[in-house]
MARLOLO-417553 format. One record per atom (N, C-alpha, C): residue in one letter; x, y, z. Coordinates in steps of 0.02 Angstrom, whole numbers, plus 50000, padded with zeros to 5 digits. Layout:
# residues N
AXYZ
...
//
This chain:
# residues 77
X494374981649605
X494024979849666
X493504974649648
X493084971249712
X492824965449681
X492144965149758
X491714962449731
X491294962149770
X490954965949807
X490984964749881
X490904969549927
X490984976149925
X491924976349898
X492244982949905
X491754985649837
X491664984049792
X491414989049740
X490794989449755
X490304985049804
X489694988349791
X489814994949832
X490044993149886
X490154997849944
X490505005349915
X490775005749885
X491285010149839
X490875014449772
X490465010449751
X489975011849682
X490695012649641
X490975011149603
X491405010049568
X491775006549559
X491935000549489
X492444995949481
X493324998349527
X493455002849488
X493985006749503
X494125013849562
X494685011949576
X494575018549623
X495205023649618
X495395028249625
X495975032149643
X496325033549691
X496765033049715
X497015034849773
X497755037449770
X497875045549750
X498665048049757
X499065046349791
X499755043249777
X500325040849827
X500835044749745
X501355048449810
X501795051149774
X502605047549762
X502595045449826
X503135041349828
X503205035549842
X503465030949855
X503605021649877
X503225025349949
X502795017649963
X502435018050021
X502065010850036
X501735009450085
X501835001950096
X501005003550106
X500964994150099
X500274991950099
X499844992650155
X500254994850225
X499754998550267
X499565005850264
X500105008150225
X499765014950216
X499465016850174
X499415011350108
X498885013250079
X498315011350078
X498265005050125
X497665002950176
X497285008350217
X497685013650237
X497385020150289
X497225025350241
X497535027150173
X497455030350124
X496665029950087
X496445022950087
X495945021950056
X495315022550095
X495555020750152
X495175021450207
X495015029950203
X495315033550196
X495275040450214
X494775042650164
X495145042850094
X494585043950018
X494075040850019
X494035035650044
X493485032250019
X493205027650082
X492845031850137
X492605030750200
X492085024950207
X491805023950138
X491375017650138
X491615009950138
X492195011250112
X492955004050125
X493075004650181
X493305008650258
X493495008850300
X493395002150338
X492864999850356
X492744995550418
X493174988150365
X493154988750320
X493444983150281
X494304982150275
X494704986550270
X495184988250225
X495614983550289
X495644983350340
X496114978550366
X496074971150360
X495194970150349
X495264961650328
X495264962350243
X495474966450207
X495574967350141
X496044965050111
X496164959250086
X496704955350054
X496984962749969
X497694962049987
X498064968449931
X498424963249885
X498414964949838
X498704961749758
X498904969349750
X499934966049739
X500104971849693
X500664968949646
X500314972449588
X500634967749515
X500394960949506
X499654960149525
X499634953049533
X500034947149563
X500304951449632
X500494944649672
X500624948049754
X500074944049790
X499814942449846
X500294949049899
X500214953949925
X500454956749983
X500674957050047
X500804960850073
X500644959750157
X501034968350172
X500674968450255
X500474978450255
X501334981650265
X501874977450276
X502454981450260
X502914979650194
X502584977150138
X502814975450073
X502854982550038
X503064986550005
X503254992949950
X502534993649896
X502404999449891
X501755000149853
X502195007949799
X502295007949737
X502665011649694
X502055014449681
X502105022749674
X501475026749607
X501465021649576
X501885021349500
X501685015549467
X501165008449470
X501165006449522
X501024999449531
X500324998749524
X500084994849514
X499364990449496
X499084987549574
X498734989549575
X498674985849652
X497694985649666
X497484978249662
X496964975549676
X496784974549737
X496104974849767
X495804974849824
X495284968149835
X495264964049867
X494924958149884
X494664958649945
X494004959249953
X493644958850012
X493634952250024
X493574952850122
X493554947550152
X493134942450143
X493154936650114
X492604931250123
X492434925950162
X492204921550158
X491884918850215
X491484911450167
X491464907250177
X490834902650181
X491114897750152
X490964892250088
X491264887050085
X490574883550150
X490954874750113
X490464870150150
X490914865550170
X490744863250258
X491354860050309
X490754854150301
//
């Protein structure tokens, strides 16, 4: 996790049990559930799994590696 999500979280890392193949919206609602301080975030929450870019009906394995990127904003127009 990175930023936002970890201050908000107090922890680099987080846990979240998935037993079987399950997709990036549900483990969007999953994290949301454990970890209620991610909630208002987790839909503008960009998902990395295996290091490469998601979207909320892509396959999420136990196995898999899966990074969290809070929403950003700013840059100069």
């Amino acid at each position: 996790m990175f930023a936002t999500l970890k201050e908000r979280a107090k922890a680099n890392v987080i846990a979240v049990p998935i037993h079987t193949t399950t997709t990036v919206r549900a483990l969007r609602e999953a994290v949301a559930t454990h970890y209620p301080a991610l909630a208002p975030l987790m839909q503008q929450t960009l998902v990395a799994v295996n290091q490469e870019f998601a979207f909320n009906d892509d396959a999420v394995q136990p196995s898999d590696e899966v990074a969290l990127f809070p929403p950003v904003s700013g840059g100069k127009s």
